[in-house]
C-alpha positions as CSV (number, residue, x, y, z in Angstrom):
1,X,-17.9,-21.8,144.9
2,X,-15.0,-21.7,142.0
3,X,-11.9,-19.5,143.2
4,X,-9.1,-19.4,141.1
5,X,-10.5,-22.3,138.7
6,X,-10.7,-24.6,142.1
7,X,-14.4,-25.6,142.4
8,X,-15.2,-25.8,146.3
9,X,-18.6,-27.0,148.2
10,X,-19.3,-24.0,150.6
11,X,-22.1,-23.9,153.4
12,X,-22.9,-20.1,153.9
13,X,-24.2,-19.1,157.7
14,X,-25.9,-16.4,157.9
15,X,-26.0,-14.6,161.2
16,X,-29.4,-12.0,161.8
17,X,-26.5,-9.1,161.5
18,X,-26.6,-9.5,158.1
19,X,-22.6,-11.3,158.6
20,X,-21.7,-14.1,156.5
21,X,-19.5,-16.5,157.3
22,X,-18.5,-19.5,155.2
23,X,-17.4,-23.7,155.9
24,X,-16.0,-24.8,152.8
25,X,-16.4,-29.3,152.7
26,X,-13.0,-30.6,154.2
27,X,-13.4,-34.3,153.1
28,X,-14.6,-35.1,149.6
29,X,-15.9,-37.7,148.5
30,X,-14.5,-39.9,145.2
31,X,-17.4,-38.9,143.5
32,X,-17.3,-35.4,143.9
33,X,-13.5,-35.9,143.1
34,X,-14.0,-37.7,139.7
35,X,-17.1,-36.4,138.6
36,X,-17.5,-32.7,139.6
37,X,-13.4,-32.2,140.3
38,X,-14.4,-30.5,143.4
39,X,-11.5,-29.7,146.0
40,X,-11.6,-29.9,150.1
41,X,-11.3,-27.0,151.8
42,X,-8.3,-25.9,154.1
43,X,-10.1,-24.2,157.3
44,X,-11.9,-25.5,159.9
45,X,-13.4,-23.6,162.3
46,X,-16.3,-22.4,165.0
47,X,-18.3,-19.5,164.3
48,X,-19.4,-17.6,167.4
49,X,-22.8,-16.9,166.7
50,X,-25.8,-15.0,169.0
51,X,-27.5,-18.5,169.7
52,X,-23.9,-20.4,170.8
53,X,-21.3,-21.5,169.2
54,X,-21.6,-23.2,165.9
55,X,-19.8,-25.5,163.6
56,X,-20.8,-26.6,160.3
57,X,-19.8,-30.1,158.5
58,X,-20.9,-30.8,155.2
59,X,-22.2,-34.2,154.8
60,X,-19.0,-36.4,154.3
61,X,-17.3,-34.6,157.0
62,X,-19.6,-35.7,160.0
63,X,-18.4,-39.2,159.0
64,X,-15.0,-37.7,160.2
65,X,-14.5,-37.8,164.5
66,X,-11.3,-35.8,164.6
67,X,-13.7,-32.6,163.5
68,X,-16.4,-33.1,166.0
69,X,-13.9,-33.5,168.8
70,X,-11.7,-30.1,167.5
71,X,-14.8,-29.0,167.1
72,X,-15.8,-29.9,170.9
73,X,-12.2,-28.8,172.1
74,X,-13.7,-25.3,170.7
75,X,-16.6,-25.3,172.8
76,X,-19.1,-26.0,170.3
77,X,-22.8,-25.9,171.0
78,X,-24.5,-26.7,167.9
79,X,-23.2,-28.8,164.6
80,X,-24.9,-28.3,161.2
81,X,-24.4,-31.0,158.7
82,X,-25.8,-29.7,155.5
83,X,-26.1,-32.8,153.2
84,X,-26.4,-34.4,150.0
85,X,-27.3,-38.2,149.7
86,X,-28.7,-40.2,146.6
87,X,-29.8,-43.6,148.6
88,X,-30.9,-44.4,151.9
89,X,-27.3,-46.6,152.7
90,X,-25.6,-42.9,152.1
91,X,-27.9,-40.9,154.3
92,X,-27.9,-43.8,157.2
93,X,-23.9,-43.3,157.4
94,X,-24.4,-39.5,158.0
95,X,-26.9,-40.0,160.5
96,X,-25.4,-42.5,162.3
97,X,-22.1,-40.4,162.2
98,X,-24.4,-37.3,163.7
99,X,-25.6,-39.1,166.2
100,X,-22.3,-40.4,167.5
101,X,-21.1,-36.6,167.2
102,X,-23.5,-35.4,169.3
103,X,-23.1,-38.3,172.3
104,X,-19.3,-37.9,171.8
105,X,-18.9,-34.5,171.8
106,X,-21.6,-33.0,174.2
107,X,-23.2,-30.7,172.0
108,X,-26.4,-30.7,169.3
109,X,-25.9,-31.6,165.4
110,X,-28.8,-31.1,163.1
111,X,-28.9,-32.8,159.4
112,X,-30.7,-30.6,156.9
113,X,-30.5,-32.7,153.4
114,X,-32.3,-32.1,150.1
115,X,-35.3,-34.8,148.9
116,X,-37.3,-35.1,145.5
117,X,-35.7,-35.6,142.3
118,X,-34.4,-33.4,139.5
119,X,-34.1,-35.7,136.7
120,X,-32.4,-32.8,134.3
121,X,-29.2,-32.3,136.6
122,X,-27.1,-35.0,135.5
123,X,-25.7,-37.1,139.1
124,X,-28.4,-35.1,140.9
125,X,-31.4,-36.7,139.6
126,X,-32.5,-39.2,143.1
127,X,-32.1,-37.7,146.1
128,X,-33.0,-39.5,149.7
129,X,-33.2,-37.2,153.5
130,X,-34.6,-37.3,156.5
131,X,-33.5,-33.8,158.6
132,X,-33.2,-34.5,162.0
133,X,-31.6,-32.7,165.6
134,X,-30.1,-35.1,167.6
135,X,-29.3,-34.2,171.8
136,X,-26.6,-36.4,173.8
137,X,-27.8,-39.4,175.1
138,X,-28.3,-38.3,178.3
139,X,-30.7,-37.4,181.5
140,X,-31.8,-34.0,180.7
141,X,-32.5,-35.2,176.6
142,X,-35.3,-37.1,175.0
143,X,-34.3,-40.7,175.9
144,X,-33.7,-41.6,172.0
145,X,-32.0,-38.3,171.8
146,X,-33.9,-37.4,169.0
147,X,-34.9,-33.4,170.0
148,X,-37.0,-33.2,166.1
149,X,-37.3,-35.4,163.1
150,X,-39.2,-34.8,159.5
151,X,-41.1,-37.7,157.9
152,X,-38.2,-39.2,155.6
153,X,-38.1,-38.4,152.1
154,X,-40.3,-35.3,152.7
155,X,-40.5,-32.4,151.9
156,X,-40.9,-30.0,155.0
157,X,-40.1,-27.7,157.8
158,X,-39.1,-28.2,160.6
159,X,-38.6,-26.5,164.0
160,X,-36.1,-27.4,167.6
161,X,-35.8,-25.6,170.9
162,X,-32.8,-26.0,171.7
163,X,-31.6,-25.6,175.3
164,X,-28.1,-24.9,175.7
165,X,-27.7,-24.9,179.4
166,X,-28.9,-28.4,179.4
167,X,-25.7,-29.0,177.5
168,X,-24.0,-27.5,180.3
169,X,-25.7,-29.5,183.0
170,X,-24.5,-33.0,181.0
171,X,-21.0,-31.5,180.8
172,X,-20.8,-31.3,184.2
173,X,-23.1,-33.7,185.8
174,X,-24.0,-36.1,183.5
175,X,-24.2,-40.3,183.7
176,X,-20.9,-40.1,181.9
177,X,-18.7,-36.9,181.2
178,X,-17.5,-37.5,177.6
179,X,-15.2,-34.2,177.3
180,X,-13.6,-34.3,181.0
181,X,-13.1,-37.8,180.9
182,X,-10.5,-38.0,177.7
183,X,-7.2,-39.1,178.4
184,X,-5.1,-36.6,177.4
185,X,-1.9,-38.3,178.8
186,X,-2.0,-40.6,176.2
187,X,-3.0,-39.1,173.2
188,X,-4.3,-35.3,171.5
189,X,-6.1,-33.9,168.5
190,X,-4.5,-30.3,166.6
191,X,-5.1,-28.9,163.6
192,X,-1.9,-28.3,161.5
193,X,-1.2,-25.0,160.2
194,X,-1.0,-24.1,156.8
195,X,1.9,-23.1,155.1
């Protein structure tokens, strides 16, 4: 997205309404910085949507916590981390980073990245993805809490039932109780405002 000659990386959700919302990237990375002078956006936030609530990271921002908790604090049900990654190193930190999402925070997070190469877009030209859903790592989930994964490096389609009152049952009667158990005598999370 360029706005007033800032150059942004936007996710777009589309709700069946025919709504739009949009997530513009938070964290960038030092490539995007140097290379494509993109700019991190200023608003986080969770969209309330007809299938739960849903928050959307793109890629460098699931390797953040602080979102997936604000995120949590928000009552989030589902987090979709859009991505972009060139080598299998790069996608292994955003998965690893979903998963822990996920187990920290309660909720669902599905990667979606892109695969194949286009070898006439200049820092575009190898891509590497493997789109999974990932549960919490608990009772009522696959033990693996893997709900749906694609064959890496594919390219393909792929479907997940997801059951949100299961996330309900783990908030409240789970092995452990991630959200209810935070201390919040010793420490918080906010979001500053914006001047």
């Amino acid at each position: 997205l360029l706005e007033n000659d800032r150059v942004y990386n936007v996710s777009y959700l589309c709700h069946r309404d025919g709504r739009v919302d949009e997530q513009r990237k938070i964290h960038i990375t030092p490539h995007e910085r140097r290379d494509w002078v993109i700019e991190g956006g200023n608003k986080f936030q969770v969209f309330e949507t007809d299938a739960g609530r849903v928050a959307i990271m793109i890629c460098y921002d699931i390797e953040f916590p602080e979102l997936g908790r604000i995120a949590a604090d928000q009552e989030v049900d589902i987090i979709f981390v859009p991505f972009w990654t060139d080598t299998k190193n790069s996608y292994l930190r955003v998965r690893h980073c979903a998963r822990a999402r996920a187990i920290e925070n309660e909720c669902y997070v599905a990667i979606t990245g892109s695969v194949g190469n286009l070898p006439k877009v200049e820092n575009l030209d190898v891509q590497y993805a493997q789109s999974s859903v990932f549960s919490p790592s608990d009772f009522a989930f696959p033990h693996d809490a893997i709900m749906a994964e694609t064959t890496p490096n594919s390219e393909m389609i792929m479907f997940s039932d997801l059951d949100l009152e299961k996330l309900k049952l783990v908030r409240n009667e789970g092995a452990v109780n991630n959200l209810k158990d935070r201390r919040a005598d010793l420490y918080e999370l906010f979001i500053k405002p914006k001047d």
